[in-house]
PALUMLUM-375063 format. One record per residue (C-alpha): residue number from 0; x, y, z; residue in three letters; chain. Coordinates in nm, 3 decimals. Example, Ala and Ser with C-alpha at 12.3 -4.5 7.8 and 13.67 -1.06 7.14 Angstrom:
% PALUMLUM-375063
(0; (1.230; -0.450; 0.780); 'ALA'; 'A'),
(1; (1.367; -0.106; 0.714); 'SER'; 'A'),
***
This chain:
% PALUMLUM-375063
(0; (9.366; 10.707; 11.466); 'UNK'; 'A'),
(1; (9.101; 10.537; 11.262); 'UNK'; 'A'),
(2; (9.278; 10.331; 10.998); 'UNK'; 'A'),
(3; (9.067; 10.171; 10.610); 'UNK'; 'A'),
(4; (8.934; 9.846; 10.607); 'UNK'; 'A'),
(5; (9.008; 9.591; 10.484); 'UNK'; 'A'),
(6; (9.326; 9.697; 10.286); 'UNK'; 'A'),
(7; (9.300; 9.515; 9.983); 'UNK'; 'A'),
(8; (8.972; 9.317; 9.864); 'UNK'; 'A'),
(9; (9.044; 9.000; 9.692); 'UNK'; 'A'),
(10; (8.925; 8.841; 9.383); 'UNK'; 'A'),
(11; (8.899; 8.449; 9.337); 'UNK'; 'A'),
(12; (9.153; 8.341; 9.028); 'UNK'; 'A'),
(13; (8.999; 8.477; 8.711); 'UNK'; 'A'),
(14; (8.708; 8.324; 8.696); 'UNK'; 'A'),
(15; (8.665; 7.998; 8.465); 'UNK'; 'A'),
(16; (8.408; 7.797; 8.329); 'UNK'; 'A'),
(17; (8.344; 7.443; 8.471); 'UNK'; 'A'),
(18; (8.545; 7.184; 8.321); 'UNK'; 'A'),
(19; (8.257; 7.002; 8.241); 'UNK'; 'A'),
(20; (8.110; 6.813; 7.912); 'UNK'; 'A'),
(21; (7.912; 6.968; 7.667); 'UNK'; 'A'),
(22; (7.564; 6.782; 7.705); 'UNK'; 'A'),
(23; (7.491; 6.632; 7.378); 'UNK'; 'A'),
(24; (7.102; 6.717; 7.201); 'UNK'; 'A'),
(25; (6.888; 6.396; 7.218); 'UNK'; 'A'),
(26; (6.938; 6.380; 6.823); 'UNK'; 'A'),
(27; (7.310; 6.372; 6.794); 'UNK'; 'A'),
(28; (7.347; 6.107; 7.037); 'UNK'; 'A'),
(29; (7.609; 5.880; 6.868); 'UNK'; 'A'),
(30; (7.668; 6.120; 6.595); 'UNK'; 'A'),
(31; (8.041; 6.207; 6.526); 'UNK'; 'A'),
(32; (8.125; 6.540; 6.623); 'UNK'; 'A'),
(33; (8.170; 6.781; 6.371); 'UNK'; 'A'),
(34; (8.488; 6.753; 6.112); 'UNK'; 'A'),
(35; (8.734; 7.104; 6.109); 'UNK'; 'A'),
(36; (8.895; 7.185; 5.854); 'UNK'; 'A'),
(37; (9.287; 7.049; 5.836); 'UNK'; 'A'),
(38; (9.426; 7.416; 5.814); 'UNK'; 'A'),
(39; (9.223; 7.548; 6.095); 'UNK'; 'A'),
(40; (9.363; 7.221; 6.305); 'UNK'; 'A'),
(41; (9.692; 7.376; 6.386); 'UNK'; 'A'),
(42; (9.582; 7.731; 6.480); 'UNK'; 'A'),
(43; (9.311; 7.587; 6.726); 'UNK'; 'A'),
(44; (9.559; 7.359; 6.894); 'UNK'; 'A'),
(45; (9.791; 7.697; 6.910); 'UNK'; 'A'),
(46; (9.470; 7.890; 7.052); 'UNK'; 'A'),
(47; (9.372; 7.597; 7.342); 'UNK'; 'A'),
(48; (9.771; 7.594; 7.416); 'UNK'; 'A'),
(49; (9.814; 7.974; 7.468); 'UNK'; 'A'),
(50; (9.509; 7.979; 7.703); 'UNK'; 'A'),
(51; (9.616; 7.646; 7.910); 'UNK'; 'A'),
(52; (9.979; 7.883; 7.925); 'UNK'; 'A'),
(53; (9.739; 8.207; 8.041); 'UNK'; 'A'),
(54; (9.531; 7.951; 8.310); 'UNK'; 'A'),
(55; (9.888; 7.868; 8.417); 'UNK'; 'A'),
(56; (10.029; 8.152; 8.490); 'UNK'; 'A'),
(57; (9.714; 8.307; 8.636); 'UNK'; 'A'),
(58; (9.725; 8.010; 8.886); 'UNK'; 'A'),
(59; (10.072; 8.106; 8.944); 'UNK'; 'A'),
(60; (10.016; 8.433; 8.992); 'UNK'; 'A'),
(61; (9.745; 8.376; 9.285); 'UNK'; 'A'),
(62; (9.966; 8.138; 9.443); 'UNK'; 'A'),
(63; (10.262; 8.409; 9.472); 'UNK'; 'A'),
(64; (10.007; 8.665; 9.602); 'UNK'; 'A'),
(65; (9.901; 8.396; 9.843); 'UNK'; 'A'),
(66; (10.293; 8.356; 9.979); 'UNK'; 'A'),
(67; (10.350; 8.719; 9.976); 'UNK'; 'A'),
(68; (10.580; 8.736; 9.659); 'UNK'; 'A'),
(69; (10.396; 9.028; 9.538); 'UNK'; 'A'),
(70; (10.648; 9.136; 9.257); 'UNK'; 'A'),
(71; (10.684; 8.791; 9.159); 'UNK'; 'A'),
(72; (10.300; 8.771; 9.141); 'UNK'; 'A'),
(73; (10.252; 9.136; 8.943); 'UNK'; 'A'),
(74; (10.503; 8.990; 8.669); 'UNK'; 'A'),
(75; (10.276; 8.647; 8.619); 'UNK'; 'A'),
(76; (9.973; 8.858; 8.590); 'UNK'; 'A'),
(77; (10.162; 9.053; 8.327); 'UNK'; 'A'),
(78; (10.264; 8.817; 8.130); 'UNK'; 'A'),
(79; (9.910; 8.667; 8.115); 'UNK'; 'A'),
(80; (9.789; 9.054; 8.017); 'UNK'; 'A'),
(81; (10.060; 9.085; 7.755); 'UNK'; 'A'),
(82; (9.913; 8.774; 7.597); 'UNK'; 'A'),
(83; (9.531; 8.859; 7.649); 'UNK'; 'A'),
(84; (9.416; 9.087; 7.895); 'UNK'; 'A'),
(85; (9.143; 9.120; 8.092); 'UNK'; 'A'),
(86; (8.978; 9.289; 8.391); 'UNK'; 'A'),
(87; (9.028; 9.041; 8.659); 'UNK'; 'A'),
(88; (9.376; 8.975; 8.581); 'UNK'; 'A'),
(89; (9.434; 9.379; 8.552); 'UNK'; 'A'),
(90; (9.272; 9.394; 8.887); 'UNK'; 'A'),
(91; (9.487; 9.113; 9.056); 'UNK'; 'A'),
(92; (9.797; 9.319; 8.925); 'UNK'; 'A'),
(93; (9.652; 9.624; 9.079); 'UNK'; 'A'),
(94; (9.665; 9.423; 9.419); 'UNK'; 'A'),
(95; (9.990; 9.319; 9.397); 'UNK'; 'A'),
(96; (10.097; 9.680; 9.335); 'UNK'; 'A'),
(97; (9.902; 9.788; 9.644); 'UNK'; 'A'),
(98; (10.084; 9.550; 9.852); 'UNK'; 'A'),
(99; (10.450; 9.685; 9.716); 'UNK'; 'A'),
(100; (10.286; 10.018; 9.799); 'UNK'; 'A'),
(101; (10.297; 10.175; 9.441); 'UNK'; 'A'),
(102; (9.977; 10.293; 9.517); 'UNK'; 'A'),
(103; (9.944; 10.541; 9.197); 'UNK'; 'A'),
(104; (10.067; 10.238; 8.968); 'UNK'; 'A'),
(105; (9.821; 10.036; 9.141); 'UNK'; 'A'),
(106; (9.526; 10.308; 9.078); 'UNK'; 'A'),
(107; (9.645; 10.323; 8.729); 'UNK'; 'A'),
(108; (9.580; 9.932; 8.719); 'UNK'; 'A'),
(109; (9.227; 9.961; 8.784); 'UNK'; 'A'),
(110; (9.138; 10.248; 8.627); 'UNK'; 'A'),
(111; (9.221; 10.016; 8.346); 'UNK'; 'A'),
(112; (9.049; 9.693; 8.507); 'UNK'; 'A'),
(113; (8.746; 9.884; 8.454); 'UNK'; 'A'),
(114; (8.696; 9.873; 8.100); 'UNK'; 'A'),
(115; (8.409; 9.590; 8.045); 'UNK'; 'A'),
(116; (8.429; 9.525; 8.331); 'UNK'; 'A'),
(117; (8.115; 9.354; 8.537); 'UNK'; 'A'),
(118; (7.905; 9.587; 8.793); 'UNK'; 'A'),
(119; (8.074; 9.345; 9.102); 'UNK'; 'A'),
(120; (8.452; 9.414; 8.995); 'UNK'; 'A'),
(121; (8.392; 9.745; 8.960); 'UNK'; 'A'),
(122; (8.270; 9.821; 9.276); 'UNK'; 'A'),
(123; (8.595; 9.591; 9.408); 'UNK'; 'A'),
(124; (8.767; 9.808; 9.193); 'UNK'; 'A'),
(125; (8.641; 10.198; 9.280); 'UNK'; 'A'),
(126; (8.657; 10.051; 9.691); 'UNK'; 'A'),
(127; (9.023; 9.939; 9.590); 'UNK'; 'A'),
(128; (9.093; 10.261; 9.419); 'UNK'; 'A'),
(129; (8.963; 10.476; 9.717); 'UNK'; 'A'),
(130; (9.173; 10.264; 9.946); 'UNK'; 'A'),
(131; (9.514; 10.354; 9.699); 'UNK'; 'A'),
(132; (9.397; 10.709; 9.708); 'UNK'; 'A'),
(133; (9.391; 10.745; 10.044); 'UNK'; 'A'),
(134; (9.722; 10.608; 10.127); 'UNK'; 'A'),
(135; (9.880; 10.782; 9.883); 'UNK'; 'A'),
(136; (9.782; 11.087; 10.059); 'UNK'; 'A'),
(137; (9.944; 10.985; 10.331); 'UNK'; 'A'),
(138; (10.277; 11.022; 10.152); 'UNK'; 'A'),
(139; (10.221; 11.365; 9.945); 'UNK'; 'A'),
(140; (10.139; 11.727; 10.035); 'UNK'; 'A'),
(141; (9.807; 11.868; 10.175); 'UNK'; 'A'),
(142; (9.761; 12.010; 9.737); 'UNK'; 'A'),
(143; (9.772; 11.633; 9.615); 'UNK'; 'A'),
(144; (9.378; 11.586; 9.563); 'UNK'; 'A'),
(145; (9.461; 11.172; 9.650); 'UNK'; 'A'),
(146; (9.157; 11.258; 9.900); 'UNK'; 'A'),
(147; (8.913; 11.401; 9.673); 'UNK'; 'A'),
(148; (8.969; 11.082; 9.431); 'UNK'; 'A'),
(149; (8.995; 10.843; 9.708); 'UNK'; 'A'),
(150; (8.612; 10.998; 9.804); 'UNK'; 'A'),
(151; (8.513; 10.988; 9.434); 'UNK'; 'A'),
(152; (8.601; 10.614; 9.425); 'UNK'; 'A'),
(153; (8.437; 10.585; 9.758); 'UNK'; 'A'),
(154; (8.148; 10.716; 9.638); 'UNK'; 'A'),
(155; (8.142; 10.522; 9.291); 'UNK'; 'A'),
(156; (8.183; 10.207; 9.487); 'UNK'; 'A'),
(157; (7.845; 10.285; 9.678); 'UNK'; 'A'),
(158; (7.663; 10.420; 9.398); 'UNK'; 'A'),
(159; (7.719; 10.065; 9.213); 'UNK'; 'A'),
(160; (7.676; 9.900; 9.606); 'UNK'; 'A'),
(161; (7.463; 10.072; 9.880); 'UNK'; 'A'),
(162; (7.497; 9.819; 10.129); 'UNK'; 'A'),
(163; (7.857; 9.803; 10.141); 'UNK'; 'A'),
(164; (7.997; 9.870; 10.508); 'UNK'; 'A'),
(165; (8.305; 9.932; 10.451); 'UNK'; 'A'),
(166; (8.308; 10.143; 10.184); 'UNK'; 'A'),
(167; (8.120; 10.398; 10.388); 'UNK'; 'A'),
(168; (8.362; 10.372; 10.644); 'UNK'; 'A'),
(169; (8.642; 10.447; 10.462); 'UNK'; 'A'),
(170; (8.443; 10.714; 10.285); 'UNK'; 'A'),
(171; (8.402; 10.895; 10.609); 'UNK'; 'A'),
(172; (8.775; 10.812; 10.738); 'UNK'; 'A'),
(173; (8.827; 11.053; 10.385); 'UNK'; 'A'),
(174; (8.578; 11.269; 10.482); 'UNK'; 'A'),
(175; (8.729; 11.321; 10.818); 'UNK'; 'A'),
(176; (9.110; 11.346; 10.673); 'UNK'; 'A'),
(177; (9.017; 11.606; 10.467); 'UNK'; 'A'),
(178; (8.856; 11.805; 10.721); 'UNK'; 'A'),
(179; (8.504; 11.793; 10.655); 'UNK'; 'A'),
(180; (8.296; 11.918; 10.947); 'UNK'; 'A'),
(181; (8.081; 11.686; 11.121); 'UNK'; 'A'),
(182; (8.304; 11.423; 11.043); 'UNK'; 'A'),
(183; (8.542; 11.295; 11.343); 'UNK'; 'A'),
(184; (8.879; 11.118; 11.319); 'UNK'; 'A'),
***
């Protein structure tokens, strides 16, 4: 029995600038930087605190994907979405649904993960999707349509990237499930 690969494509941690320092313009060398006002002071220390909080719990969140603590990990990511959002971190929680097998929830994620997100998550994101789709079929009855999504995504996620091998594979592992002629399995 031909089986999807791989199961689950992983993201880096959401991605982050460089902590590095802002080069200066060869007329403000030795300048003082600029002065903000005293009642914006507190709100921006509130602001660079909240995201340190977010960068924290994202890193936490990776690290209890890494161990296998799935759950644990889909609760950091939320709390990090409650607080801000964002595709990446709605596609890591998709993940760690996959891997507790709540495969709808975990379609549900990314549907979501695709909002603004960049051409290169969403093609994670459709493969991921087709992947979810498919073994969620393997659960429900032969009226389900999980297989005609799990192509669509399939599909989507070589539309936005041709080259990708696995994504046709699984697409014709679909195919093939579903009964398509000339497709074996």
């Amino acid at each position: 029995l031909l089986d999807l690969v791989p199961a689950v494509r992983r993201r880096p941690p959401l991605a982050q600038s460089p902590n590095r320092p802002i080069a200066q313009s060869p007329g403000r060398q030795g300048a003082s930087p600029p002065r903000i006002p005293a009642a914006l002071s507190p709100l921006i220390v509130l602001v660079l605190l909240s995201y340190t909080a977010s960068q924290r719990q994202v890193a936490k969140g990776q690290q209890l994907y890494d161990q296998g603590k799935y759950l644990e990990a889909y609760e950091a990511y939320q709390t990090v979405l409650r607080q801000q959002g964002g595709s990446d971190i709605r596609y890591n929680a998709g993940n760690a649904l996959y891997r507790m097998k709540q495969y709808n929830e975990a379609a549900k994620t990314w549907r979501d993960a695709l909002t603004g997100a960049p051409d290169q998550l969403r093609h994670e994101t459709y493969f991921n999707m087709g992947n979810a789709f498919v073994r969620a079929d393997e659960d429900a009855n032969a009226l389900s349509g999980y297989l005609e999504r799990a192509i669509d995504a399939y599909e989507e996620a070589l539309r936005l990237n041709p080259a990708d091998q696995d994504a046709k594979w699984n697409l014709e592992i679909a195919l093939a499930r579903r009964g398509d002629p000339g497709q074996d399995g």
